[in-house]
C-alpha positions in Angstrom: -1.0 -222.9 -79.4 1.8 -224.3 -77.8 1.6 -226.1 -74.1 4.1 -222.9 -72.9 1.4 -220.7 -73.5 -0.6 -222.5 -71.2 1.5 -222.7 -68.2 2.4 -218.8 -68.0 0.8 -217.4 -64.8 2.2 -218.1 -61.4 1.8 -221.0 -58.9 -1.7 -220.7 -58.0 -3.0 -221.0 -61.2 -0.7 -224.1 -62.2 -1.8 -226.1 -59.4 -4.7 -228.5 -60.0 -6.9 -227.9 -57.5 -8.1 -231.3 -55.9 -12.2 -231.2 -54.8 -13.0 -232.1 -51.8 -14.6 -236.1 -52.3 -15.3 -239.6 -50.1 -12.3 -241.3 -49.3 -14.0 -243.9 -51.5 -13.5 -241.9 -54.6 -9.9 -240.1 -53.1 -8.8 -244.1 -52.7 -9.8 -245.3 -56.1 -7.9 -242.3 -57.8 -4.9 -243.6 -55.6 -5.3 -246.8 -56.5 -5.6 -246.0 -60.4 -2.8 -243.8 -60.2 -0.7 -246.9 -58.8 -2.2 -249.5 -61.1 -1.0 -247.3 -64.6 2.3 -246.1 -63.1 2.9 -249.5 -62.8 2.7 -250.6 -66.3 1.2 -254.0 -66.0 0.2 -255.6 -69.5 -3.8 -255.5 -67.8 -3.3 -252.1 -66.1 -6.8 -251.2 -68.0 -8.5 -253.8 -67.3 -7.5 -253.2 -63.6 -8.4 -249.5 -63.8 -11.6 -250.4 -65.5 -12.5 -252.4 -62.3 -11.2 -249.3 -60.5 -13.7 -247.5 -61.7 -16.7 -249.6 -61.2 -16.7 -248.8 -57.8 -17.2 -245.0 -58.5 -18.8 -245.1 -61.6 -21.8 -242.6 -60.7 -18.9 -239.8 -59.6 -17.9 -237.7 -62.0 -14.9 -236.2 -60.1 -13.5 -239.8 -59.2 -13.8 -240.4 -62.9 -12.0 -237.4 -64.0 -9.7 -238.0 -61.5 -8.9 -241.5 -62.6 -8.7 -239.6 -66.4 -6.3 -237.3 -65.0 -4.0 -239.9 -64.2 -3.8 -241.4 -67.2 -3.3 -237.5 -69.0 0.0 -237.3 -66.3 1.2 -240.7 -68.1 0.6 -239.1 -71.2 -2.1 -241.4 -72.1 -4.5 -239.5 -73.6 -6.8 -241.1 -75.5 -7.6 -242.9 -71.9 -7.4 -239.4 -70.2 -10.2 -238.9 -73.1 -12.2 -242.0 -72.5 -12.6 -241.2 -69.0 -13.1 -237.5 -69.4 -16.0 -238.4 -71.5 -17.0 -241.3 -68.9 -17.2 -238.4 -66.2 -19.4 -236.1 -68.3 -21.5 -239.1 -69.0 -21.7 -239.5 -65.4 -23.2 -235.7 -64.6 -23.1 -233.5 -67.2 -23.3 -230.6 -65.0 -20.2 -231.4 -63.4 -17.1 -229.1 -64.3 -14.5 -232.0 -63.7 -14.7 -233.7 -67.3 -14.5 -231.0 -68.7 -11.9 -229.2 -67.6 -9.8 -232.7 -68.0 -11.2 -232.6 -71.8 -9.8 -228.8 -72.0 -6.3 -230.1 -70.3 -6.1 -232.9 -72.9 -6.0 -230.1 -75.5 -4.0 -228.1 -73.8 -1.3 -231.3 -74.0 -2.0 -231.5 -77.8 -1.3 -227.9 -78.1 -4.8 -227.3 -79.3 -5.5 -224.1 -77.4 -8.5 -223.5 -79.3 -10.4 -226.5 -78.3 -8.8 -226.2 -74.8 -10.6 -222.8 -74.3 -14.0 -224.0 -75.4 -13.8 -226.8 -73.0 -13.1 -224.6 -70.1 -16.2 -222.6 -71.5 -18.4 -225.2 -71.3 -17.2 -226.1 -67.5 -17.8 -222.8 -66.5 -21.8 -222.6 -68.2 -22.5 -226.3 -66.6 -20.9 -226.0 -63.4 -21.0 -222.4 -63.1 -19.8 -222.5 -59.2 -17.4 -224.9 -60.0 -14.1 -222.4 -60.1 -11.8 -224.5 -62.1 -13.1 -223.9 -65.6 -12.9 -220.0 -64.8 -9.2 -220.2 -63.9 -8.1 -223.0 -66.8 -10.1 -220.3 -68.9 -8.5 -217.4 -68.0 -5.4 -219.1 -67.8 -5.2 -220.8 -72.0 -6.4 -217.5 -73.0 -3.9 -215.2 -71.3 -2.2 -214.4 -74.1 -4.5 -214.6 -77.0 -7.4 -212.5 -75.6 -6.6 -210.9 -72.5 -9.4 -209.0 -71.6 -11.1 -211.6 -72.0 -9.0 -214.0 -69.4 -9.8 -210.8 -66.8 -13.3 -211.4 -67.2 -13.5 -214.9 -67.3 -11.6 -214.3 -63.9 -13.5 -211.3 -62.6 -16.7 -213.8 -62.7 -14.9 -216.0 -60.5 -14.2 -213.2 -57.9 -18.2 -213.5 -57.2 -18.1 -217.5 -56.3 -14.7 -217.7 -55.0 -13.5 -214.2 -53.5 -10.7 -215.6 -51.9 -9.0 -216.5 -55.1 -5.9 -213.8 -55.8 -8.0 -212.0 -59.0 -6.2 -209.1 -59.2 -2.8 -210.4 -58.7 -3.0 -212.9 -61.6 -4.8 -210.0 -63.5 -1.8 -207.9 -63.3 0.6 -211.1 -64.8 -1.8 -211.4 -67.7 -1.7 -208.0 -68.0 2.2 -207.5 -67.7 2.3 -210.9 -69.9 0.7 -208.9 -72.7 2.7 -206.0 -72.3 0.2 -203.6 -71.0 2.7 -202.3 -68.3 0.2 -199.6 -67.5 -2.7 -201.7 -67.1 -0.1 -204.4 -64.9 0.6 -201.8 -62.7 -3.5 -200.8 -61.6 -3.4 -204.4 -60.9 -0.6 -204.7 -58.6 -0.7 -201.1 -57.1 -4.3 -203.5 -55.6 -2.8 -206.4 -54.1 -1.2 -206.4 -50.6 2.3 -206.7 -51.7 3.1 -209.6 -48.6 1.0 -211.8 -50.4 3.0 -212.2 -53.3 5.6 -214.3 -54.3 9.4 -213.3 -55.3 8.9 -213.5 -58.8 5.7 -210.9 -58.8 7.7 -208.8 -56.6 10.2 -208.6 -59.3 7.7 -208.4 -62.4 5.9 -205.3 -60.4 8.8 -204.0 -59.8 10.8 -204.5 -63.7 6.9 -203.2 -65.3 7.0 -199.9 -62.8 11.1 -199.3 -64.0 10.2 -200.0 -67.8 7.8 -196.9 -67.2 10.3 -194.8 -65.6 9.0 -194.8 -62.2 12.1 -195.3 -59.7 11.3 -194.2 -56.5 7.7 -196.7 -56.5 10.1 -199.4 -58.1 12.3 -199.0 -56.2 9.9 -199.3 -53.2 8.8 -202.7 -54.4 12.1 -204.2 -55.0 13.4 -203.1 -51.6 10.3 -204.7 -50.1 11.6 -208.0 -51.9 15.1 -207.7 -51.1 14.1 -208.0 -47.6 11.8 -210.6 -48.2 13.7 -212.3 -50.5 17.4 -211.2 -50.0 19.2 -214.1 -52.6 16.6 -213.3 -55.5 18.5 -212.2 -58.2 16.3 -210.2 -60.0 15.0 -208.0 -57.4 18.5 -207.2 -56.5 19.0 -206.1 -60.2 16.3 -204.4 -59.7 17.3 -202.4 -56.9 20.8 -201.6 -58.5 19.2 -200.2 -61.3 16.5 -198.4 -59.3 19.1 -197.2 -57.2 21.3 -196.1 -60.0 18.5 -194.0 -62.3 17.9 -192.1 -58.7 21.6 -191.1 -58.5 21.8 -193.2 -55.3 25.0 -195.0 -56.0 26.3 -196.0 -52.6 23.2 -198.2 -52.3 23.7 -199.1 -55.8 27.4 -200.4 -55.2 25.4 -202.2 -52.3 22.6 -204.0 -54.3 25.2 -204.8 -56.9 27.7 -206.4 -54.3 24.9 -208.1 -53.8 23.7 -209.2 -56.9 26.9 -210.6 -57.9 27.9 -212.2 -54.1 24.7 -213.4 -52.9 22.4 -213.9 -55.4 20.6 -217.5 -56.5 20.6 -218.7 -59.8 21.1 -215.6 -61.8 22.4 -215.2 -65.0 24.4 -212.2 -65.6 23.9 -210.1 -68.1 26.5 -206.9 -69.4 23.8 -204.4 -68.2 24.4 -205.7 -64.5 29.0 -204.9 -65.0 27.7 -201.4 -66.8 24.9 -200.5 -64.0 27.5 -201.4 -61.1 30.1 -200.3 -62.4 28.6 -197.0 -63.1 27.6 -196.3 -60.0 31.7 -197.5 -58.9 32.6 -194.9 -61.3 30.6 -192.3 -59.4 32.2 -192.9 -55.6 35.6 -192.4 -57.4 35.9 -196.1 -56.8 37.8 -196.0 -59.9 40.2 -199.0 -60.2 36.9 -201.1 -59.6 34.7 -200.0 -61.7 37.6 -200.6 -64.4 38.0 -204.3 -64.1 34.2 -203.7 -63.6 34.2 -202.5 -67.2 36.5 -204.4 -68.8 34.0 -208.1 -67.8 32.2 -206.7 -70.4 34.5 -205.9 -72.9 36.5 -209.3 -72.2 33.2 -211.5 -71.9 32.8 -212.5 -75.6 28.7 -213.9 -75.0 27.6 -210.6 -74.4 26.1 -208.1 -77.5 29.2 -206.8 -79.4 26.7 -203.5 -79.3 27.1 -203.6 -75.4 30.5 -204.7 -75.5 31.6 -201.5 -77.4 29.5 -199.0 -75.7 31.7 -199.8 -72.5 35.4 -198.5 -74.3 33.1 -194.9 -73.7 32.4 -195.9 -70.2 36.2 -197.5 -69.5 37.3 -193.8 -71.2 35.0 -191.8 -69.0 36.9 -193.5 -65.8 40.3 -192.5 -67.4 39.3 -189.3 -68.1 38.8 -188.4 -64.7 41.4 -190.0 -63.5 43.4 -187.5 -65.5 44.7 -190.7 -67.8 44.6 -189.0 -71.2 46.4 -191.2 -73.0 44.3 -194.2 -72.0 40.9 -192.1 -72.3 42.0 -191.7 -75.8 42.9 -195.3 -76.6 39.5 -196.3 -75.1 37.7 -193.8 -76.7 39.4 -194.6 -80.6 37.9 -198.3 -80.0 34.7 -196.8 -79.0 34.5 -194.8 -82.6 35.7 -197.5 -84.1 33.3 -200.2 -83.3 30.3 -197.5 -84.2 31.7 -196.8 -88.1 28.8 -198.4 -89.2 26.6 -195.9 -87.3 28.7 -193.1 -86.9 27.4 -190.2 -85.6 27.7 -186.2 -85.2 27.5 -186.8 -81.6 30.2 -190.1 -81.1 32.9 -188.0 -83.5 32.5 -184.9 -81.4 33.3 -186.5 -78.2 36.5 -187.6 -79.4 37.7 -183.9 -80.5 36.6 -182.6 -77.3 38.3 -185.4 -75.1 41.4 -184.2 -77.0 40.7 -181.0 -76.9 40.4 -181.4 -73.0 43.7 -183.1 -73.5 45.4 -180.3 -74.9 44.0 -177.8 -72.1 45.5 -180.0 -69.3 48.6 -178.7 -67.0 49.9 -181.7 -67.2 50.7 -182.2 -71.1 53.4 -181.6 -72.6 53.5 -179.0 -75.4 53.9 -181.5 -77.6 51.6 -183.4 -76.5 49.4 -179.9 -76.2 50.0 -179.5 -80.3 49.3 -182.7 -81.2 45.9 -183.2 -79.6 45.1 -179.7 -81.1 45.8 -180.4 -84.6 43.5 -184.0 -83.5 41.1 -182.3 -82.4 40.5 -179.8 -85.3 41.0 -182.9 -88.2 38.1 -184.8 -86.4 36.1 -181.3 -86.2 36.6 -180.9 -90.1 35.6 -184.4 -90.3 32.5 -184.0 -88.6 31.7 -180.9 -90.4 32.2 -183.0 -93.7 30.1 -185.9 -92.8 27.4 -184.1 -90.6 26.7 -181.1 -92.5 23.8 -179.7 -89.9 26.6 -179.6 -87.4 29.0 -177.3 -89.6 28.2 -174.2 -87.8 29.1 -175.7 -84.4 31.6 -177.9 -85.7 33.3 -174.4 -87.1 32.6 -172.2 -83.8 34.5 -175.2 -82.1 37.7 -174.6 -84.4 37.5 -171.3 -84.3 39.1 -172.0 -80.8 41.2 -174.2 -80.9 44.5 -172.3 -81.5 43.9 -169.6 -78.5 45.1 -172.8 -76.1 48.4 -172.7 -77.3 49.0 -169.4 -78.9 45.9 -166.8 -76.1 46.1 -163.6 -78.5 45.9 -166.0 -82.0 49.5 -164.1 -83.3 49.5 -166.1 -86.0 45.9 -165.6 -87.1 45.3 -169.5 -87.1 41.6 -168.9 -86.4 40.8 -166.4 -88.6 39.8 -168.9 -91.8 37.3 -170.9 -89.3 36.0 -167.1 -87.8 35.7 -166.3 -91.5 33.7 -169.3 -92.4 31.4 -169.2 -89.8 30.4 -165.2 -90.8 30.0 -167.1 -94.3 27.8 -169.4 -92.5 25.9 -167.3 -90.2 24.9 -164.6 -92.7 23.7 -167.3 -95.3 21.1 -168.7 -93.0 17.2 -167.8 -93.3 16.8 -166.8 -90.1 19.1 -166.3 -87.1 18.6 -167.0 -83.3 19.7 -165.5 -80.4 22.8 -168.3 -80.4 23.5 -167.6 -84.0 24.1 -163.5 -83.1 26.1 -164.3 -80.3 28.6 -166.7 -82.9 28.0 -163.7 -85.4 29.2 -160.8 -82.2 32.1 -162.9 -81.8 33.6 -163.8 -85.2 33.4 -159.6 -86.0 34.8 -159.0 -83.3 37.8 -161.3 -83.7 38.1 -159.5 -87.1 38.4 -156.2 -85.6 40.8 -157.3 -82.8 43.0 -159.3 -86.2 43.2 -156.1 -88.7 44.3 -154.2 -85.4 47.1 -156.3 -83.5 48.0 -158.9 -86.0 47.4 -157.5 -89.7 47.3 -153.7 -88.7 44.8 -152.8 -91.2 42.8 -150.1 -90.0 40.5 -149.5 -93.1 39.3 -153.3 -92.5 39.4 -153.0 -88.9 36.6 -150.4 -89.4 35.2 -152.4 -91.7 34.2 -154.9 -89.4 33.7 -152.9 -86.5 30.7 -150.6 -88.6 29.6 -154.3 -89.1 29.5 -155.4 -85.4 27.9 -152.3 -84.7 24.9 -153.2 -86.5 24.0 -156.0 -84.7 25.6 -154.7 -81.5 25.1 -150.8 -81.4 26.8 -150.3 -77.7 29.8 -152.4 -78.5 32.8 -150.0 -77.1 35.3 -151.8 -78.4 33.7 -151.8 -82.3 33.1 -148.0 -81.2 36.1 -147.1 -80.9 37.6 -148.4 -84.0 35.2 -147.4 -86.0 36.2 -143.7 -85.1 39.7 -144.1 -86.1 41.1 -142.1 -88.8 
């Protein structure tokens, strides 16, 4: 067990807590502390003397020991932590300095059964209960609350619940964390629990109460960092984004030591991206995708966000050069989903006033390659991926006189009827394939016997279809 694991809950459980004693015994500790700071060739011998003076008070003793354990002198910490128990063995002192020692050799085991025994000799003594609670935080949780729900009964001013919900939170019981906290009077703790309440109530989803906690910090604590993340992100899940533009100005103008992370750029510049604030949230963007210590992963999901802003700025051109980077830093976990947003942003591309019909044709013919591709690779999604291309060729050419989308209307009957059972989605694709079939052997091919053919079909599936009706009469 490593010292770290030790020093893991907040202030008041790191602070040693100094009994009240004579000014004798408060004096000799001085004076010992001066003597082995000073590293005289007969500091011990000097200390010894020290100690004669108080020799029947354990807590002067294990004071003196603690000393030397600061100077990382420990088998005199020992000595004297052995002196003070010898002194009163029913004093918690030595043997919460004997658990300390441990702690400094990273033998947590030892540590905790020291603290053990402080707490069964000196049971109102409440510094075993806390070192207790405090080395086993990690290792045996429930068992640090109890250690620490005993000392509620001798000391019930000391902050139970609040270091309960650290351990708790520290050993990623975020539900159990938040009981906890939801107890303590949220003016009594410090910026860092602010922020830990508040970052354990947004891992669980809960916005509004996190962001009710954070917001309580950020007036309480306006330059700490992490409660102003918090609140952009709060702020930002709740659709709230001229408060999140605010808490992000803040977090990246008037924050203390904070290290910025890509989530922070894609949060803020998110919620940039959703006031229109467009040319902002772009050089928001691109910190990520220039800032080569961030996750590549991260990195390459912003060319989707840096498209998105193009996109609605009408930018097709640069949508689609952002959007290409963003497929191809995900080959290596390509899905359905990623391809298909590429044929519909061209798609979109070729529907816009503004394009050319060049431009119109080319993202068309795009479009429908990366729909065969996903159709290919993705065969679950053939259906959809075929209803899609089915289409594409009434943007350019409304009444299909060149029967482009007949092949991909064909495929998806070929489809539809093949499948073990059909939904109320499926019928719908089914109604509309037939029915592009009737409308084809009618305008384009003029082939009246088919026509009927598909109409008779249509009508099963859709007995009051007029149109089908009527064709099927024709002689």
């Amino acid at each position: 067990m490593k010292t770290a694991k030790y020093i893991i809950i907040g202030a008041m459980m790191t602070v040693i807590s100094v009994p009240t004693m004579a000014q004798d015994a408060t004096s000799a500790i001085e004076q010992a502390t001066k003597i082995i700071k000073s590293g005289a060739e007969d500091k011990d011998k000097q200390v010894t003397a020290v100690f004669k003076t108080v020799k029947k008070d354990a807590k002067a003793i294990a004071g003196i020991g603690r000393a030397y354990l600061d100077a990382k002198e420990y088998d005199n910490a020992d000595k004297y932590a052995d002196l003070a128990i010898k002194a009163n063995k029913n004093c918690a002192a030595g043997y919460v300095l004997k658990g300390d020692i441990c702690v400094m050799k990273d033998d947590g085991g030892a540590a905790s059964s020291w603290f053990e025994n402080a707490t069964t000799l000196d049971p109102q003594d409440p510094e075993g209960y806390r070192r207790y609670a405090q080395i086993n935080a990690k290792a045996d949780p429930d068992g640090s609350i109890a250690k620490l729900e005993q000392l509620r009964s001798i000391d019930p001013s000391y902050p139970v619940d609040l270091v309960a919900a650290e351990i708790q939170s520290k050993a990623g019981r975020a539900d159990a964390a938040i009981e906890y906290y939801s107890k303590v009077d949220l003016n009594k703790m410090e910026d860092y629990q602010l922020a830990d309440y508040a970052g354990t109530l947004f891992l669980k989803q809960k916005y509004e109460e996190s962001l009710k906690v954070s917001s309580f910090g950020n007036n309480k604590f306006p330059r700490y960092g992490s409660l102003n993340r918090l609140s952009l992100l709060n702020n930002v899940n709740l659709e709230k984004f001229e408060d999140a533009v605010k808490f992000g100005e803040r977090l990246f103008n008037s924050s203390d030591d904070i290290k910025y992370n890509a989530l922070d750029y894609i949060n803020y510049g998110t919620a940039l991206q959703k006031l229109k604030r467009n040319d902002e949230a772009i050089v928001t963007f691109e910190k990520v995708v220039n800032t080569r210590t961030f996750d590549m992963e991260q990195r390459v999901s912003v060319y989707k966000n840096l498209s998105d802003v193009y996109k609605s700025m009408g930018d097709y051109p640069k949508a689609l050069e952002y959007y290409e980077k963003y497929v191809k830093g995900n080959q290596s976990k390509m899905t359905a989903n990623i391809k298909n947003g590429l044929a519909q942003l061209y798609r979109t591309m070729a529907v816009d006033e503004n394009s050319t019909p060049e431009q119109k044709q080319e993202a068309i013919a795009k479009a429908d390659k990366v729909f065969s591709e996903i159709a290919e690779e993705f065969p679950a999604f053939k259906q959809a991926v075929t209803a899609q291309r089915a289409k594409l060729p009434f943007i350019l050419d409304p009444e299909d006189k060149a029967g482009a989308a007949k092949p991909h209307y064909d495929q998806l009957i070929e489809i539809i009827n093949g499948l073990d059972s059909k939904d109320a989605s499926d019928t719908k694709q089914l109604k509309e394939a037939l029915f592009y079939n009737i409308v084809y052997y009618v305008k384009v091919n003029e082939d009246i016997p088919k026509a009927k053919e598909y109409a008779n079909k249509l009508l099963e599936i859709d007995p009051e279809n007029a149109t089908a009706k009527q064709v099927a009469e024709l002689q």
